[in-house]
N, C-alpha and C positions, 0 to 999 in steps of 0.2 A: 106110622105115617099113613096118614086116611089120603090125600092126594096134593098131588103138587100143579101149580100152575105154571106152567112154559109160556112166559111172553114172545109174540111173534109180532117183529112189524107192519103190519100190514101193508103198508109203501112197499114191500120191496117183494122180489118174485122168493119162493124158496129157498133158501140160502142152506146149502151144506151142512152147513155145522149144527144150525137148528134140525134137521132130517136126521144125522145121525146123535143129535142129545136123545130122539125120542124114541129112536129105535134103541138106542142103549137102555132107557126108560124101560121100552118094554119087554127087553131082554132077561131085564133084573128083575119084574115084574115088577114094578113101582105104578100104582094107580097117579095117570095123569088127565090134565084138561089143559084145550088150547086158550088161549088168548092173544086173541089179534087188537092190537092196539095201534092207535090214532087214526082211527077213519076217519074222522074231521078232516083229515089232509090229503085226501083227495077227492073222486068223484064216487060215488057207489059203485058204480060199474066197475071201477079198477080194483077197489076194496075186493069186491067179490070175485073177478077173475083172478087175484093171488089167493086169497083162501080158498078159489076150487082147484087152483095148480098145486097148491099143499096140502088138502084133502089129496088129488091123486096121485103126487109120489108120498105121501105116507102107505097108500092101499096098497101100493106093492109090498108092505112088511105087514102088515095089520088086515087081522080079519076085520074088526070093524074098528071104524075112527073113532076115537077118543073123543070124547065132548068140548064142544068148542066155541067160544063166545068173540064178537066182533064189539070192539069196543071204543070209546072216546073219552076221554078224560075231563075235558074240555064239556061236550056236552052231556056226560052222564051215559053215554049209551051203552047200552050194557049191565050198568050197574045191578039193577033189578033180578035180571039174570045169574046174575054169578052168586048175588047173594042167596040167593033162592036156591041155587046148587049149592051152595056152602052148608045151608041148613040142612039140606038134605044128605050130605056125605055124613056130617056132625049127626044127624041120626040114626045111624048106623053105627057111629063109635062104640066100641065096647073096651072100658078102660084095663087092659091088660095088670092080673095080678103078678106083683113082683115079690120074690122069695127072697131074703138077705142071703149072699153066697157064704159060704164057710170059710173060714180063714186055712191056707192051703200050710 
């Protein structure tokens, strides 16, 4: 697994259960990226005060924040971005060789 995406509403302040999926994340060491989705649906200003309140209860568990993308569906925003991270994790892949196990 090269990285997984945690959707995060943006509308809403921190929510618990998201704070502790990503601290579980990186307990297990599971390489993750944020995604804050529908900014369409408010103002920028509010967009950006929840993603700096969840940037700073993440830094209490995390030397540094995970990579993190604000995004719209609606207007595409974002897109650009994440795809362009995508390529770039996908270039790092190195396809793991598998050995047939032995019959026990």
């Amino acid at each position: 697994m090269q990285c997984i995406f945690v959707l995060i509403d943006s509308r809403l302040e921190p929510q618990k259960i998201d704070i502790e999926f990503c601290c579980w994340l990186g307990e297990i060491q599971v390489p993750f990226a944020l995604v804050f989705t529908k900014a369409d649906k408010q103002s920028a200003p509010k967009t950006d005060a929840n993603v700096a309140l969840f940037k700073k209860q993440l830094s209490g568990w995390f030397e540094e924040i995970p990579p993190y993308f604000v995004t719209s569906a609606e207007k595409a925003q974002g897109k650009e971005a994440i795809l362009q991270f995508i390529d770039e994790v996908n270039q790092d892949f190195v396809m793991p060789i598998l050995t047939p196990k032995e019959d026990l």
